[in-house]
N, C-alpha and C positions, 0 to 999 in steps of 0.2 A: 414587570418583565425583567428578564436576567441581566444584568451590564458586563459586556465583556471587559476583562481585568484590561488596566492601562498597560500592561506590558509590551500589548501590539498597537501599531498602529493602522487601523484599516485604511485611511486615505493613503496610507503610504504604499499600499499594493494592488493599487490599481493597474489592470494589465492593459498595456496598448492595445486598441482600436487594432490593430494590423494582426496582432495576438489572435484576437478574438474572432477574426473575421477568417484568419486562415484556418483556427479550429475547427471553424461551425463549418467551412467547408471541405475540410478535410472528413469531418463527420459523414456529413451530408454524402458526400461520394462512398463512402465504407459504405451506409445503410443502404444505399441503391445497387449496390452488387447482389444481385438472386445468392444464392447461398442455399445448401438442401440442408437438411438438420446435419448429418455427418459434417459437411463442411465446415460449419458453425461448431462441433465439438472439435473438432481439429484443431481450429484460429483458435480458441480458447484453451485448450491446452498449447498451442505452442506462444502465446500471452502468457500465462502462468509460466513454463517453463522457463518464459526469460525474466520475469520478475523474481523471481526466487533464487535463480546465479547471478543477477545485476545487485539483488540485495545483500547476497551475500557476501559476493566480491568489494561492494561498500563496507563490508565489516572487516575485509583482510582476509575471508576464508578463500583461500585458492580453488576453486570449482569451476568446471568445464559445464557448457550446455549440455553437451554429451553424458555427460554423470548425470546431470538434472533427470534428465530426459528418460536414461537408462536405470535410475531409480524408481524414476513417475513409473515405469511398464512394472517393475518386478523385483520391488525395494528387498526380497529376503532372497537375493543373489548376491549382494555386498557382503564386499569382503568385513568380517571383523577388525581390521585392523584401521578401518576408517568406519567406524559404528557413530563414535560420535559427530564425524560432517554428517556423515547421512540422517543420522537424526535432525539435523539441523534441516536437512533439505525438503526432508518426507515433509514436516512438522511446518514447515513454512508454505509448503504449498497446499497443505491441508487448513492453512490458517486463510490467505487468500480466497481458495474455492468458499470458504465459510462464510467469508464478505461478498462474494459474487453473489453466491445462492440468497443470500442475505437481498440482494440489492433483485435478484430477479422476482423473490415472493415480493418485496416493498415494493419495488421503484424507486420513485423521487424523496417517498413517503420511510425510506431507509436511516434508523438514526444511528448515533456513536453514542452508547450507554456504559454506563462504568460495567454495566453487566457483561455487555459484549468485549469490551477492553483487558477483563480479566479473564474472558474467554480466551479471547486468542493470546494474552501473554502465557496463561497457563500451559498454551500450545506450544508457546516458540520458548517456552525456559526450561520444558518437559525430556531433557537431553534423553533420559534412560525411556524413549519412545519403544516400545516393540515394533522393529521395523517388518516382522513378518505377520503382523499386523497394522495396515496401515490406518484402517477406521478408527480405532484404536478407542479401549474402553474411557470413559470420561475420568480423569487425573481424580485420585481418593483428594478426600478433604484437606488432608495434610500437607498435599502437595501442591495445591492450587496455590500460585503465584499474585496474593491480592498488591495493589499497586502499595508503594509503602504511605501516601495520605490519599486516605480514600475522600475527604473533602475536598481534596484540589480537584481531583478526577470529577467529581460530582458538578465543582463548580465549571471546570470546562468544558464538561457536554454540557450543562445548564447553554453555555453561550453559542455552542455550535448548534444546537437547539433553536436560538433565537427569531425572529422575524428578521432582525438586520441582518444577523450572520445568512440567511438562509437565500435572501434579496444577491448577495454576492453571486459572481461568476464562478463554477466550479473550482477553476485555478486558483484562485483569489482563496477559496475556503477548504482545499486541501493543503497549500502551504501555511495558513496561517496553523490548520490544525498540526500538521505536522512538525511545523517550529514549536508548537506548544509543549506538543507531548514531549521533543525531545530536552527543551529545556527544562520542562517540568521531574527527568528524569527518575521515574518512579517506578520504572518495570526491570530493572537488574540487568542484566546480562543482552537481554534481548530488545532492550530499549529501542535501539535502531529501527530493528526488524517490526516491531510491534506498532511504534509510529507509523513507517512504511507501509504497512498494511493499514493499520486506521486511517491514514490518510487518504489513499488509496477508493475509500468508501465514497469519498467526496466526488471521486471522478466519474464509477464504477456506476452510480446510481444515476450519473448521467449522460450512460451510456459512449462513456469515455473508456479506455483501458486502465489500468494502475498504471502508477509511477514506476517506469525505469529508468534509473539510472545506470545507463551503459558506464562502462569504463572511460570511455571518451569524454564523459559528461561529469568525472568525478573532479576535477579541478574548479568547473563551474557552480556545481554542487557543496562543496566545501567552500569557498568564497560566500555562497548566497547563504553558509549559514554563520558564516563571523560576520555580514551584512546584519542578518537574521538578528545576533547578539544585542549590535546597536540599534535594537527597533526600526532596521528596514526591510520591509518584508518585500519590495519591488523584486529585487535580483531572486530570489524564493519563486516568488511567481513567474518570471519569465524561465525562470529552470523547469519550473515542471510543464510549463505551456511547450516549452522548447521536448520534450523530454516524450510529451504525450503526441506533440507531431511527428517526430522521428519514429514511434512504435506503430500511428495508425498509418505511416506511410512505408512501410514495412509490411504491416496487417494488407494493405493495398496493393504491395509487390506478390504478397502470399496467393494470391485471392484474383489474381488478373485473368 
């Protein structure tokens, strides 16, 4: 069986009992809301919409929900002179729907492969995106963005993979994934972005939302990860457990 590397410590990101319990019922009330299929595309796009200006505003890109939002309807109205955000924007929430769709065929049965990991960096590093194309043909061979040690990558889904890893609380094993990849720093430019969304996976397939990190939540967020540094993944886990109740009680204000 795989041993995950000593870098992390899982006893040390165990999330409070109080964490846990206000998830599941925070959960629990989202799922019991009727919903008609339209509804349900709506709250999902307006989820992606904010995952993709929260993530980007974490990188320093200055973007309004409104741009997000106004791109998502009719990305080849953009102006050229802001070609390169919006590639960033289209290309981000093109990578996210990839992990949703991902997670609605699997479910729980959803993994993180080096396959899929250079899928979506190849997304989020793909700046010269045709934005009046947003399906957008799959990146030539030349261009694919493979991570720079395809062994590390290999070895760390090996562990996310795992039976231990998998025994873990959602929170528990999207932050530990997402400390990973970012230490492991192997996808260039879109590093951030590209954790963000693989970690993301871990929520997503249990019928969590991704990880936002609002603006509000970025001083907590940077703290949990020079925690992170010195192998304590605690303060990581209560960011994204805090992170993911603030979006479903939001999804909850949507939806009432």
């Amino acid at each position: 069986m795989p041993t995950r590397p000593d870098r992390f410590q899982i006893l040390q990101a165990r999330p409070t009992h109080d964490l846990i319990n206000s998830l599941s019922h925070a959960q629990k009330q989202l799922a019991a809301v009727p919903l008609t299929p339209e509804q349900k595309r709506t709250l999902n796009r307006w989820v992606e919409i904010e995952f993709a200006s929260a993530t980007l505003g974490l990188e320093g890109v200055a973007v309004s929900r409104e741009e997000v939002e106004s791109l998502d309807g009719d990305p080849s109205t953009s102006a050229d002179t802001n070609r390169q955000r919006n590639s960033q924007i289209v290309n981000l929430l093109q990578a996210i729907r990839t992990v949703r769709a991902l997670c609605e065929t699997s479910g729980r049965a959803a993994q993180l492969t080096p396959e899929l990991l250079i899928k979506l960096n190849s997304r989020l590093n793909d700046e010269a995106i045709s934005l009046t194309d947003p399906g957008g043909a799959q990146p030539s061979s030349e261009r694919v963005a493979a991570p720079r040690s395809v062994a590390q990558v290999e070895s760390a889904c090996r562990w996310f993979a795992a039976e231990s890893f998998v025994e873990l609380h959602p929170t528990e094993q999207a932050s530990i994934v997402l400390l990973r990849m970012l230490e492991l720093e192997q996808f260039g430019k879109a590093n951030t972005r590209t954790a963000l969304v693989a970690s993301s996976l871990f929520c997503v397939r249990s019928e969590l939302p991704p990880i936002i990190v609002k603006p509000e939540l970025q001083v907590e967020y940077r703290a949990a990860l020079s925690e992170g540094i010195r192998m304590n993944t605690k303060p990581m886990v209560d960011l994204v457990g805090h992170a993911l109740l603030l979006t479903i009680g939001e999804m909850l204000k949507r939806v009432a």
